[in-house]
N, C-alpha and C positions, 0 to 999 in steps of 0.2 A: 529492311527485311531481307535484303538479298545477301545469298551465304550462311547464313544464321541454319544453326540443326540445333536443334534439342534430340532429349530423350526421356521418355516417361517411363518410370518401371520401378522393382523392388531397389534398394540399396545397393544390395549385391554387382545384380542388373547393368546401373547407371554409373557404377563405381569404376567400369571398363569405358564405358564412355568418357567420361571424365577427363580421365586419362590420357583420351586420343585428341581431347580439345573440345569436345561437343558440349554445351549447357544440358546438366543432367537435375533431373526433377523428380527425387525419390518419393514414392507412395507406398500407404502399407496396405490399402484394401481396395476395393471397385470403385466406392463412393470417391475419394481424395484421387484417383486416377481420375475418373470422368472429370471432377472438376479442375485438377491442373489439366490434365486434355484441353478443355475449351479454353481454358487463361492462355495455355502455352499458344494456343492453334493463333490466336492473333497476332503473335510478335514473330513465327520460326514457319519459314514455306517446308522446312521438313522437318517430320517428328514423327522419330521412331518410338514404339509401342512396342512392350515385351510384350508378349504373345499371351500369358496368363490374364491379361488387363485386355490384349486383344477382343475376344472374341464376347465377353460377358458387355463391350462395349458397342459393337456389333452397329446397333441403331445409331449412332453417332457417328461411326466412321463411315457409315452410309452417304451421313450429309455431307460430311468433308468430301467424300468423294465426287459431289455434284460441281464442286466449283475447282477452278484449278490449282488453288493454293489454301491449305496446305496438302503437301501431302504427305499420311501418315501411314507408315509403313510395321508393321508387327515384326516383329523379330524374335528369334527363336531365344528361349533363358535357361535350358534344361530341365524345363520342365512342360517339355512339348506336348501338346494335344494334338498338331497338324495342324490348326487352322491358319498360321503363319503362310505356311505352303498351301494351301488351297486359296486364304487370299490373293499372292504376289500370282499366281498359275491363272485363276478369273482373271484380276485386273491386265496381265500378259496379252490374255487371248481377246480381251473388251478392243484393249489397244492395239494392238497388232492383227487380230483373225485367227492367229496359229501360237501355241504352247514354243516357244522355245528355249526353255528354262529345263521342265522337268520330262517334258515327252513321254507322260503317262496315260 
């Protein structure tokens, strides 16, 4: 497991991961995201989540979040709602006490 990153997201998305080396796991809808979600979450300690799949997935990433591995991070695809950035800003301040990313 150690090392290993995937990416869960549209085509588009995972097509720039790919690229850089990262194991990419395209989805076209919420359902096929939650389910490679939980397949991928056991082989990859990090896995990035487009942001459109982020937040409708919300109560999953929840759990992830209770154990230390994996961890799954949203990422922005252009077609931003914000919730990428209000995630990574909580999880900042959980771990740390203080915002030092975006200082809003």
């Amino acid at each position: 497991m150690q090392g290993k990153m995937a990416v869960v997201g549209s085509a588009e998305t995972v097509t720039v991961f790919r690229a850089a080396g990262v194991d990419a796991f395209p989805v076209g809808d919420e359902k096929s995201a939650r389910e490679t979600l939980r397949r991928v979450a056991r082989d990859y300690p990090v896995v990035f989540l487009s942001e459109e799949y982020a937040e409708p997935l919300k109560d999953l990433l929840r759990r992830f979040d209770e154990e230390a591995y994996p961890v799954v991070l949203p990422i922005p695809t252009g077609k931003e709602r914000g919730y990428g950035e209000k995630f990574l800003k909580s999880t900042m301040e959980r771990a740390l006490g203080v915002d030092i990313l975006f200082r809003k």
